[in-house]
N, C-alpha and C positions, 0 to 999 in steps of 0.2 A: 377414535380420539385423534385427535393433532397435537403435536409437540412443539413448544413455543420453550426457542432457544436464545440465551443472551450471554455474550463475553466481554471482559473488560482485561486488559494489559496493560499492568500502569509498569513504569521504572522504581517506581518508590523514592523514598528521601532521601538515601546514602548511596547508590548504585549510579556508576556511569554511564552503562547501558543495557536495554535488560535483553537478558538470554531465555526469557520462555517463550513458547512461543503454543498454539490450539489446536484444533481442528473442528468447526463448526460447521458440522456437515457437508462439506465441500469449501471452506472457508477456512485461509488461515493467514499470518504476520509475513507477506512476500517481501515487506520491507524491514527489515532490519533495525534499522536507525530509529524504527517508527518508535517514539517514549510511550506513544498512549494508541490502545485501539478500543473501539469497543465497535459491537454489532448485536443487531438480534434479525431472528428470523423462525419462520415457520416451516415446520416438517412435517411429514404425514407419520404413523407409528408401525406403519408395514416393514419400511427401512431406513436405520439413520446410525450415523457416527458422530462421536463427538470425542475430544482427546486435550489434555493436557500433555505439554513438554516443558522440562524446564532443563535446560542446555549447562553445562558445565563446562571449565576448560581454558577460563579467565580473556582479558583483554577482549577479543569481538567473536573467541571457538565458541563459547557456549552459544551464541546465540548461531552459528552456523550448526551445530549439533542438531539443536532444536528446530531446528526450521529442514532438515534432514529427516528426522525424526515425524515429523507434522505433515508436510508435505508428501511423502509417501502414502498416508493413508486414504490416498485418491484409490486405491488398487481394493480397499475394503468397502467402498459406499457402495456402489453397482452390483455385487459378486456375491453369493452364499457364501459366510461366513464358516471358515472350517477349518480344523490344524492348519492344514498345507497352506491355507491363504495367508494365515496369521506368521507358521514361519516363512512362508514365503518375502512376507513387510520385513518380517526382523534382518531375514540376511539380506536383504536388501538396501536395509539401515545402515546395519554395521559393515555392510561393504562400503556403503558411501561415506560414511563420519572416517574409516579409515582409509578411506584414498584421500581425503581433503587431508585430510589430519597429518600426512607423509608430506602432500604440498606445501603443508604451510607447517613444516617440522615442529610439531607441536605433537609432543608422548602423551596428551592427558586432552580429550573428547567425547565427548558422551552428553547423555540426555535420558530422565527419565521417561516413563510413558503410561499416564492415567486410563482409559478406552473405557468407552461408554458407548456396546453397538445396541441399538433398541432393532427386534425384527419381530412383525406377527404382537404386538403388544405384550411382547417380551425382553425386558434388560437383561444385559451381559456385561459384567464390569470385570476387568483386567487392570496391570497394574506389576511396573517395572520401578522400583525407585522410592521416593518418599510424597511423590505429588499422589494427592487421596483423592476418591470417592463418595462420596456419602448418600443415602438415602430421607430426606425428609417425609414424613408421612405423621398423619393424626400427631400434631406435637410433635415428635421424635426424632431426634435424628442419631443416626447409624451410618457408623462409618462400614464402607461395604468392603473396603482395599486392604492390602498389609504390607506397613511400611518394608522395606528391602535395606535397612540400616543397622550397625554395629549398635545403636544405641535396644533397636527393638531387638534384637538377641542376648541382651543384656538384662533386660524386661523382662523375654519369654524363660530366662532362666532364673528370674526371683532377684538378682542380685540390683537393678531400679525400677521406682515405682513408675507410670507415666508421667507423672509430675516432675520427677527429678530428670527422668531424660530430656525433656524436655529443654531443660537447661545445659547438657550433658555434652562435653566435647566430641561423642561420638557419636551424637544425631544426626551428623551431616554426611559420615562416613558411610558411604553408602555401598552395598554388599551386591546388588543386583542393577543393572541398566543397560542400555544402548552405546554401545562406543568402544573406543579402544580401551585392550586389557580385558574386554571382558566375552565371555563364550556360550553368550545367550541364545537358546533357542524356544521353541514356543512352550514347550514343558514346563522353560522355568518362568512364568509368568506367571502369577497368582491370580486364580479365575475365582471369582465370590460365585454363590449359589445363583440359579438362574432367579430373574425377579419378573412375578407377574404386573403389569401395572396396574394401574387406578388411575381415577380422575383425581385433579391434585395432587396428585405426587411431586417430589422436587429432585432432582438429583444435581448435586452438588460438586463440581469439578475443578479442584486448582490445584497451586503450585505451593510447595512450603513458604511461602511470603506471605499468605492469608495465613495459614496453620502456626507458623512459629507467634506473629502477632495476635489471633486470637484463638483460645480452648475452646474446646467444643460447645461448652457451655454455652458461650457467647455467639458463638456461629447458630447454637440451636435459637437462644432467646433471638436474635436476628432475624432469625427465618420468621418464627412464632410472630414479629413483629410486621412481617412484611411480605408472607406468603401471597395472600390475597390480589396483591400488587402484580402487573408484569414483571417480565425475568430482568428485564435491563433495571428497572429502579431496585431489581433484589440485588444485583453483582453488583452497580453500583453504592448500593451502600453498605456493602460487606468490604467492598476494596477504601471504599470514607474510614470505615471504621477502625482497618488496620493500617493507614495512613496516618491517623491521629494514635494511633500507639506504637509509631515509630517507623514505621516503613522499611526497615529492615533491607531488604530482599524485594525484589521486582514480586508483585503481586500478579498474578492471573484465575483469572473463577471464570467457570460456563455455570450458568442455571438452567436445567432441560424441565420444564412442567408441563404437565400432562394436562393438556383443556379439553373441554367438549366441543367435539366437531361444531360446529356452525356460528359458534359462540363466535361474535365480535371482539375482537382482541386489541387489547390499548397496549400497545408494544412496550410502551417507559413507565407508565403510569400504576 
């Protein structure tokens, strides 16, 4: 199989400038400033990386976080994937968000970190933060990640529903990420079960700027609507759709779907 990859990075309607930033197999936001990216491209399924970051830290840290965060993951595309590599990115991260971060006297840096490594027609999904995962398959979609938020411990204790965090001042409150304050090593990254592929499969990678504007529901009937289609017309109109429900939050989505080798491939369409 070949893996047909597409990302879109908008600002959204309320945000100055956005602080996410990707990693699309070798591909991520070197510009900063950039309001809008999108890309797509083809992978083979022996080896590939793909990553959400979404930067925190206000005025222009978040997006130096994230693009810190993003950019390092040059060091996993080439390399067998294993503990030591993975911690190897993290102190590498958080050494680097915390040398800028002293530069430009700024106590509060960070970024979270989605990972999506496919090797041998096998996913491996990790996940720092509240930027998610998901797997679409036959209808379905499953989130593969677990949030890293005061709101989702508040959940796993009974005391709110998903529903109500949702709306919940402590959603954003995030308990796990890349950056200063925090003492991450590769243990504490939530690694989902390993995933065998298929053909057609979708896996679904953003940043809480899709997820706060739409429920899963909606991302699923989305997908259900538009699977068929290349990746670039699916992210773009997953990112359409939570534009017109307020835009919130800088939006960011990768779609990775699984095609048959030889198949001719309509990139947008």
């Amino acid at each position: 199989m070949l893996i047909e990859g597409s990302v879109i990075s908008d600002i959204g309607r309320i945000r100055q400038n956005n602080e996410d930033n990707f990693f699309l197999n070798g591909l991520y936001r070197k510009d900063i400033n950039n309001r809008l990216f999108t890309s797509t491209e083809i992978a083979d399924c022996r080896q590939a990386v793909y990553a959400v970051c979404d930067g925190m830290g206000g005025e222009e840290y978040g997006e130096i976080a994230s693009l810190c965060a993003a950019s390092a993951l040059k060091i996993l595309k080439n390399a067998p994937f294993t503990e030591e590599l993975l911690d190897k990115y993290i102190k590498n991260v958080q050494s680097d968000i915390i040398n800028k971060s002293h530069n430009l006297l700024s106590e509060s840096m960070g970024s979270t970190l989605a990972l999506l490594y496919i090797k041998d027609n096998t996913g491996y999904a990790l996940n720092l933060g509240d930027s998610r995962i998901y797997l679409y398959r036959r209808g379905k979609l499953k989130q593969l990640t677990k949030d890293h938020t005061q709101a989702s411990l508040l959940i796993d204790s009974g005391i709110l529903t998903a529903d109500e965090a949702r709306q919940h001042i402590s959603s954003h409150m995030l308990t796990r990420y890349l950056g200063t304050g925090s003492n991450i090593t590769a243990k504490d990254i939530y690694k989902a079960e390993n995933i065998k592929l298929y053909k057609d499969d979708i896996f679904l990678l953003c940043s809480d700027g899709l997820t706060d504007m739409l429920p899963d529901n909606e991302i699923e009937q989305s997908l259900f609507k538009t699977y068929k289609n290349g990746t670039g017309f699916i992210v773009q109109n997953l990112c359409t759709k939570a534009l017109e429900a307020g835009g919130r939050d800088n939006i960011t989505c990768i779609a990775v779907k699984m095609v048959k080798k030889g198949r001719f491939l309509s990139l947008n369409k």
